[in-house]
C-alpha positions in Angstrom: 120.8 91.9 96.0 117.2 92.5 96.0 115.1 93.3 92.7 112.1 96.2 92.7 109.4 96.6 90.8 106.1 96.7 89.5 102.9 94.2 88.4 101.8 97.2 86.1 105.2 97.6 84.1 107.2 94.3 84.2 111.1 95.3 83.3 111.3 92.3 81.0 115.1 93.3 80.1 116.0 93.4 83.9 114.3 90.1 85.3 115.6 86.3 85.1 113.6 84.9 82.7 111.4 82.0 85.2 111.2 85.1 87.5 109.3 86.7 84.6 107.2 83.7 83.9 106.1 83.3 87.9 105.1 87.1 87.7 102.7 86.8 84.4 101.4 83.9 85.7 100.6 85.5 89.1 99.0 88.4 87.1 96.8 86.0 85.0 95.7 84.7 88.1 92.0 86.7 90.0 94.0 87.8 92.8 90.8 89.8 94.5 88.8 87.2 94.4 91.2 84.4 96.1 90.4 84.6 99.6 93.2 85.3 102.4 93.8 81.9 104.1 97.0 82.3 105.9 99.4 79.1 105.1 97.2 77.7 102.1 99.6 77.5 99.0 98.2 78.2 95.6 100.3 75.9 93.2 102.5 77.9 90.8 103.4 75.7 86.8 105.7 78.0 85.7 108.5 76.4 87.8 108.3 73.4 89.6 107.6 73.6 93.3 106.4 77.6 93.4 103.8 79.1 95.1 102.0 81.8 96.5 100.1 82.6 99.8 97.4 85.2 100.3 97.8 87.6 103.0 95.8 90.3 104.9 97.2 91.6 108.0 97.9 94.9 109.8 101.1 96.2 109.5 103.3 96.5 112.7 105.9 98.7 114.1 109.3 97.9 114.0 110.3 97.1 117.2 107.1 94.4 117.2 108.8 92.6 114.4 111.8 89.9 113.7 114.2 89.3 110.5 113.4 86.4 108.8 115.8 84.5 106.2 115.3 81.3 103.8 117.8 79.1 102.3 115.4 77.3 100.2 112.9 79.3 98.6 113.4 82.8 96.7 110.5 85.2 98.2 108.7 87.7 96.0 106.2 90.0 98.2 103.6 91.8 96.2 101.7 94.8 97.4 98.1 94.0 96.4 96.1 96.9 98.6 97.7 99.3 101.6 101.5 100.2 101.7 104.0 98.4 103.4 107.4 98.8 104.9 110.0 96.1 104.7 113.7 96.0 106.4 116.7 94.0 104.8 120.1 93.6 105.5 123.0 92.4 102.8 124.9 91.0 106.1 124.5 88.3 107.8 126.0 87.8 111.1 124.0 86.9 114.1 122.5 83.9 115.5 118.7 83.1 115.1 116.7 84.1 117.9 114.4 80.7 116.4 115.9 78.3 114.3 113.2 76.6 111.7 115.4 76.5 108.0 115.4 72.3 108.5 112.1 71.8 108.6 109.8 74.7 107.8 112.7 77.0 105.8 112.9 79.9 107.9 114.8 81.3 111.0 113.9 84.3 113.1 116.6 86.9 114.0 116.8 89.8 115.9 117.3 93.6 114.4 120.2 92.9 111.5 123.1 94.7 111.3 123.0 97.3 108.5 119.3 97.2 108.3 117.5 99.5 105.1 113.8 99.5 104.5 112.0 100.0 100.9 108.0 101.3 100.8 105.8 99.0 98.9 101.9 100.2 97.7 99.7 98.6 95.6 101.3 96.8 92.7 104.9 96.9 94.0 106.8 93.9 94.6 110.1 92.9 95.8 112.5 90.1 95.6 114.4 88.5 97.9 117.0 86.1 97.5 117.7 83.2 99.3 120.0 83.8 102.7 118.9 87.4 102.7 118.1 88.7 106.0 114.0 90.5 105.7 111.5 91.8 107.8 108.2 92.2 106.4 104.6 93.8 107.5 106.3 96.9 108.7 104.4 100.0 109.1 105.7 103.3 107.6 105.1 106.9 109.6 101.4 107.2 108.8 100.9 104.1 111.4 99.5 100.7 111.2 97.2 99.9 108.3 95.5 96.9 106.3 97.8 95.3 104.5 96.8 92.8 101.5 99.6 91.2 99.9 101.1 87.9 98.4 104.3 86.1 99.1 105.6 83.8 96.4 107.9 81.0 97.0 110.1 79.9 94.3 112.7 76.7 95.2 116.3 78.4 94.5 116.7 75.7 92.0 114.1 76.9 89.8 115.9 79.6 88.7 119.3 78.1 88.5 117.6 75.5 85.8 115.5 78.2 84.0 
């Protein structure tokens, strides 16, 4: 199951409640002013071991792109500027094409079975759970564009204990 939603109308009713806590704390935080650095983590308090990464990229067509899945950490992407596309799939039954979940917590896979795809613009974020099958950075039909977004990690844990 993956959760929708938005930075400018929380659903407090509708989220887990350390879910809720990452997401104020992530709009407390001077998001235009961070600076996109690729793989450098930005410490989250609100549950141990969370974090975020800032990311600017240009979004890419489909057929450019691979599934990714985590066992470990929950992944919340959040639109800041542009619009994205993003594929998922609720099944899981193929072989990754590149096997990192030991080490790095991710493994690449080809086109998943069953695939959907959401729009996300500026504001919008979604949430994956762990062992679900995504593909992110995806353009939609108006072509590539300048994505900014950021992708928080949350250990699975985290919201088991909150």
């Amino acid at each position: 199951m993956i959760i929708l939603g938005s930075l400018c109308a929380l659903a407090v009713d509708c989220l887990p409640k350390p879910i809720l806590l990452v997401l104020r704390e992530i709009v407390a935080c001077d998001l235009a002013a961070l600076p996109a650095n690729g793989d450098a983590k930005h410490d989250l308090t609100s549950i141990k071991g969370a974090f975020f990464l800032v990311q600017e990229t240009t979004t890419q067509p489909l057929k450019e792109t691979k599934a990714e899945v985590h066992e470990r950490l929950i992944d919340i992407h959040i639109v800041l500027k542009g619009k994205e596309r993003l594929g998922f799939s609720l099944q899981r039954d193929q072989k990754p094409m590149e096997d990192h979940l030991a080490e790095k917590d991710y493994a690449l896979h080809p086109a998943p079975t069953g695939e959907q795809f959401i729009d996300l613009s500026g504001g919008d974020f979604v949430i994956f759970p762990t062992g679900l099958y995504h593909r992110p950075k995806l353009h939609n039909e108006d072509g590539p564009q300048f994505l900014r977004k950021i992708v928080v990690k949350i250990p699975k844990e985290g919201i088991a204990n909150g």
